[in-house]
C-alpha positions in Angstrom: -8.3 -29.5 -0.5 -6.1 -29.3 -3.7 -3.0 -27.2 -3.6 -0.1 -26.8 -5.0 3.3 -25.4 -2.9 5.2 -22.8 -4.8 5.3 -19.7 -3.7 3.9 -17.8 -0.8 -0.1 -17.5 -1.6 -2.4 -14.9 -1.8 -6.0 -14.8 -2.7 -7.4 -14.4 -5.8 -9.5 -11.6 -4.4 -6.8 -9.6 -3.0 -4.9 -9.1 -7.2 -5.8 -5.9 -8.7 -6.5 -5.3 -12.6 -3.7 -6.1 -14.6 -1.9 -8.9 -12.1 -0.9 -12.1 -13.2 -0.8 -15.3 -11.0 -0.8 -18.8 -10.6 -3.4 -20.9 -8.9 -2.0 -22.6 -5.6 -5.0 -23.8 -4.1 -8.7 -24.0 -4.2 -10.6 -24.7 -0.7 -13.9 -25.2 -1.6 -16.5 -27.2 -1.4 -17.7 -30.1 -3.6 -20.4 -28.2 -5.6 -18.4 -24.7 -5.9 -15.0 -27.0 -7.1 -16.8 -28.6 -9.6 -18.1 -25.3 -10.8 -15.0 -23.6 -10.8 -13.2 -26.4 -12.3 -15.9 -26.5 -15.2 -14.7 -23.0 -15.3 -11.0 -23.4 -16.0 -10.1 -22.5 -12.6 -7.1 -25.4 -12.1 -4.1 -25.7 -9.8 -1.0 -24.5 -11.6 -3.4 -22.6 -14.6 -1.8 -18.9 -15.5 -4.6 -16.5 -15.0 -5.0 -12.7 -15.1 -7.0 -10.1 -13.3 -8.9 -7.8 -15.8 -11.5 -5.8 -14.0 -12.7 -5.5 -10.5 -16.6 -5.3 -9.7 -17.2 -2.1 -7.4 -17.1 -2.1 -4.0 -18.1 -5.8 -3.9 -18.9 -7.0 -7.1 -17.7 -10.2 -9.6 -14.2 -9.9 -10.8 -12.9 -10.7 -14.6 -10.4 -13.1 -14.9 -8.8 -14.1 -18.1 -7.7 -18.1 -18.5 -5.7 -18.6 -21.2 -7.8 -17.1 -23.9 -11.1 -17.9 -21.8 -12.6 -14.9 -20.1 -14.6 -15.8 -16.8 -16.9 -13.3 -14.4 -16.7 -14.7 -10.8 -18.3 -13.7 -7.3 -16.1 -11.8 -5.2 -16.9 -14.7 -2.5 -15.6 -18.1 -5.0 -12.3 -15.5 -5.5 -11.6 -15.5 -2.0 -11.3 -19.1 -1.7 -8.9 -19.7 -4.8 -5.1 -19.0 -3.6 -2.6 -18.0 -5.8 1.0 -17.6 -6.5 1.7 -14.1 -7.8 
């Protein structure tokens, strides 16, 4: 478990389109880390929410200048500080 303790946390799954956070934490596993790390997804990284999936679809998340589609699922395990 990586985190980082600087605001109160919220999932990455619960920001709508247009919020911007920080990343907190990530609680998962080795495989999905590694993934999502490969991905940008880094404790302390800016990131934005740019489009929600309907009902329970991907989301869009902007890095930087990197844009990245995730499963609604890897979202809930990456906290952030909004």
């Amino acid at each position: 478990m990586n985190s980082l303790q600087t605001a109160p946390a919220t999932r990455l799954s619960q920001l709508n389109p247009g919020q911007e956070a920080t990343i907190s934490a990530i609680h998962a596993g080795s495989e999905v880390g590694l993934r999502l790390a490969a991905l940008g997804f880094r404790i302390g990284k800016r990131l934005r929410v740019m489009r929600r999936g309907f009902l329970s679809g991907p989301l869009h998340i902007r890095l930087g200048t990197t844009d990245v589609i995730i499963r609604r699922q890897d979202a809930l395990q990456i906290h952030v500080a909004v």
